[in-house]
Steps between C-alpha positions, in 0.01 A plus 500: 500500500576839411739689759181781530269237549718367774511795648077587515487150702763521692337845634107381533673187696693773726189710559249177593777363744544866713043533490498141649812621769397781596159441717754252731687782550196724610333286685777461831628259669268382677248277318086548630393349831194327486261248713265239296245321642156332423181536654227263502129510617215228551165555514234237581172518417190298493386448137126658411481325126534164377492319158389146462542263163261271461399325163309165386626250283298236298579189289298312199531296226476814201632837509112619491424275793742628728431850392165494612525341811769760598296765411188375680720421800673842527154655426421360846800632644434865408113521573610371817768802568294761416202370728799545779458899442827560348539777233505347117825698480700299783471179274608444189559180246890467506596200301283285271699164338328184285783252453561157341565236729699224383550130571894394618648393196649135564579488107731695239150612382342800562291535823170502469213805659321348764292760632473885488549737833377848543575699781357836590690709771335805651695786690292630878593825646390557871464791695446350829755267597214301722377375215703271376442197608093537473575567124720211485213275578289639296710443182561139645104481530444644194674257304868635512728210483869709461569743773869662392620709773388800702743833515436721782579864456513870646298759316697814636894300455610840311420743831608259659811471353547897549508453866714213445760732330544781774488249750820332282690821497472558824647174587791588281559844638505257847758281378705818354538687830590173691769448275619885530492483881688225520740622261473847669419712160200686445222431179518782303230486179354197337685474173248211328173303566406180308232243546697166460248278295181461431266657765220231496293354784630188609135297415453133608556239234171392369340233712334187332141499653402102595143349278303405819138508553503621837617885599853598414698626747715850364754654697571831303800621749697802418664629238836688506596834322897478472718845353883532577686818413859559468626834582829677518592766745789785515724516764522839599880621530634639833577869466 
């Protein structure tokens, strides 16, 4: 290396080390004083919509066979829902499958088809949470003989979750002036505010709904809207 360019590094190293010194030197002694805290908030709620899968599934000898059985079959299904009153747009086909069934192979061989199943699956929407187990039987009544799960759910979670969110900073500003009483400072400004995860409502796992001929008992509960915040505070200094 030349002695001049020696001499051009040597100086851009000599100027980088005194910008990175000198805010250390500016800032004091004394490093910021700061409280963190989090703040959570609950809200429960009765839920005002639920969605139910139901779905019938058919087996025959040919492909063709087990086709139109399943179609006749779910045919049933859906005159059936929309004599209940529902709107055509709460239900909806979800899932339609024709598979192979095959025979367990007890030979190197390969194994051999057996039968054909087709399955149709269709998606219910309600708007009135009483209604749930009356549509149940109907779907068992109708012919339905695959009831997947129901999901209960709020319509309003993201107002909900609003509230949820001044109610959680106002249990962190709690928590931040306990802590500054008892260490006998005083909260100056809040320096940061930061929802810690995903602010979601805390829904039920889906519940299996029994296949019984008489009514189904459905307990649809509450549901829980869940936010936590974490927030930082300034501790004012004494003059």
């Amino acid at each position: 290396m030349s002695r001049r360019i020696f001499s051009r590094a040597f100086f851009v190293a000599a100027v980088a080390g005194t910008a990175f010194a000198a805010p250390a030197c500016a800032e004091g002694d004394q490093p910021p004083s700061f409280i963190s805290v989090t703040g959570e908030a609950r809200i429960s709620v009765p839920p005002d919509l639920a969605q139910i899968d139901a779905g019938v599934t058919s087996e025959a000898k040919s492909a063709r066979e087990a086709s139109d059985a399943n179609n006749a079959a779910m045919g049933k299904v859906l005159l059936a829902l929309k004599g209940t009153g529902l709107d055509e747009k709460d239900y909806q086909t979800s899932r339609l499958s024709l598979q192979p069934q095959y025979s367990s192979a007890k030979s190197s061989g390969p194994a051999a088809i057996t039968s054909y199943r087709a399955s149709n699956r269709v998606t219910i929407r309600l708007r009135d949470v009483t209604k749930v187990a009356s549509i149940i039987d109907t779907l068992v009544t109708a012919g339905a003989n695959e009831i997947g799960g129901i999901n209960f759910m709020v319509s309003q979670a993201s107002k909900l979750l609003d509230d949820a969110r001044g109610q959680a900073v106002a249990d962190a500003r709690r928590k931040a002036e306990i802590y500054a009483k008892a260490a006998g400072v005083t909260l100056g400004a809040p320096l940061s505010i930061s929802e810690e995860g995903a602010a979601q409502p805390l829904f039920r796992a889906r519940m299996a709904a029994p296949m019984a001929a008489a009514p189904v008992p459905i307990a649809q509960g509450e549901e829980t809207l869940s936010i936590t915040v974490g927030m930082t505070w300034a501790i004012k200094k004494e003059p």
